[in-house]
C-alpha positions, 0 to 999 in steps of 0.5 A: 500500500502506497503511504499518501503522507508527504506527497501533495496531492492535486484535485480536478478544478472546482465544478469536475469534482465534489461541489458544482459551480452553481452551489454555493457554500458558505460557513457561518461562525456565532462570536459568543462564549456561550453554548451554542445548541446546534439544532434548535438554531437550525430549526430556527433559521430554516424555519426563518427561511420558510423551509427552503428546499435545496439547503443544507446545515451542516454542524462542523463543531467550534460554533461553526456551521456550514451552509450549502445552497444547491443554488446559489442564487438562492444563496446569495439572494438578500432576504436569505442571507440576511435571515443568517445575519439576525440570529448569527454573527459572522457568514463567509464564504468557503470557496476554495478553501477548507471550511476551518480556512475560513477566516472569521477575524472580520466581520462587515458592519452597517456603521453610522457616523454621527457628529459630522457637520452638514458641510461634510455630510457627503459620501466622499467622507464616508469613503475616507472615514471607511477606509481608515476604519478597515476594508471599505464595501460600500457607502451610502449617498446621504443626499437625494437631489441634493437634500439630506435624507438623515443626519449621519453617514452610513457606511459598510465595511469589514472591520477586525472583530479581534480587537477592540470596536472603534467607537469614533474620533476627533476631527479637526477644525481650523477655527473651532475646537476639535469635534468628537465625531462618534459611531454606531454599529448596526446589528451589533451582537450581543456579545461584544464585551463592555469592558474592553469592547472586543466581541466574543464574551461579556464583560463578566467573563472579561480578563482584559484591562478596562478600556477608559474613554479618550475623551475623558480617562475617568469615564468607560469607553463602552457601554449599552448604545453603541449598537443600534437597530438597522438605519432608517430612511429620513424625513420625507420631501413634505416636511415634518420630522422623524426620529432617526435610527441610532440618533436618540437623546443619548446621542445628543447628550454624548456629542454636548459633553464630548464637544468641550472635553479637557484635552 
């Protein structure tokens, strides 16, 4: 019997063996330090899905699970991914890789920009601020025939999970004070830690140093806000007002007290 250890091996291309190319494959990782029962958020999620045929859950172990779509369309349609992204908290796709390949050190996240002044409020700077924040996927336009349609920049992009959140930043003014420009997260999971602001545990589980906040050292950098729901659409051409997504009183209340800070 020939010993197959040490040599290296070469595979047909990908669609002449194993998986056909119109699947699509794609390994889901839950950031908790919880148990995670498998098949109860299996049965979740398909039911989510309206039992969509032609899907497969696969348990792969290390809160990983793999998706396996006969068709990818179906796959990568919006409402089916999106199901994933509201009990879970991280999907990849696994092509070409082994499913324990997959990197899931980062994760995408829908992050509005709260703070910046309306003369800034144009979609070049959320294409700067995404970039220094990591890998930019997409920025919204924030105007509508050159009207505002919310009051904060809304921008995508993948972000290292291993390390702490980025929560904003101070921009520069020529004849003003510095301004506290700050973020929130959509959709942000549960289990991102108060304490140090990495995801993955709670802060009672946390064996890192308090993170302290930039602005003032003798107050925390994380707490309960910095995630907020889905963004949604502004006022509408006619007038009135309206609410907006992750801008609250809170809100209001941290840019006043950030905007004098003793630096």
């Amino acid at each position: 019997m020939n010993n197959i250890e040490g040599k290296v091996i070469k595979f047909n291309k990908l669609g002449e063996l194993g998986y056909k190319k119109n699947c699509l494959n794609m390994v889901d990782k839950v950031i908790s330090d919880k148990e995670i029962k498998f098949k109860t958020y299996k049965n979740v999620l398909l039911g989510m899905w309206g039992n969509l045929q032609g899907v497969a859950v696969t348990d792969i172990g290390w809160t990983k699970m793999l998706f396996s779509f006969k068709d990818r369309k179906k796959g990568m349609d919006h409402e089916v991914s999106k199901k994933i992204w509201l009990i879970s908290d991280y999907g990849g796709r696994a092509e070409g890789e082994s499913v324990f390949e997959v990197d899931h050190d980062y994760m995408e996240f829908w992050i509005q920009v709260h703070g910046i002044p309306h003369d800034f409020m144009e979609k070049e700077t959320g294409i700067l601020i995404g970039e220094m924040l990591g890998v930019l996927v997409e920025a919204e336009e924030p105007k509508t025939d050159g009207v505002l349609r919310r009051t904060y920049l809304r921008i995508r992009v993948s972000i290292n999970i291993t390390k702490a959140l980025p929560v904003g930043f101070w921009l520069d003014r020529e004849n003003l004070p510095p301004l506290w420009i700050f973020f929130k997260y959509e959709r942000l999971p549960d289990s991102y830690c108060f304490n140090c602001g990495i995801l993955g545990h709670e802060k009672k589980t946390c064996k890192n140093p308090t993170a302290m906040a930039c602005w003032d050292p003798t107050k925390k950098k994380y707490a309960p806000g910095l995630g907020v729901s889905q963004g949604r659409p502004g006022p509408t051409m006619g007038g009135g007002t309206s609410e907006q997504g992750g801008w609250r009183q809170d809100g209001e209340e941290q840019a006043r007290e950030e905007r004098n800070p003793e630096r």
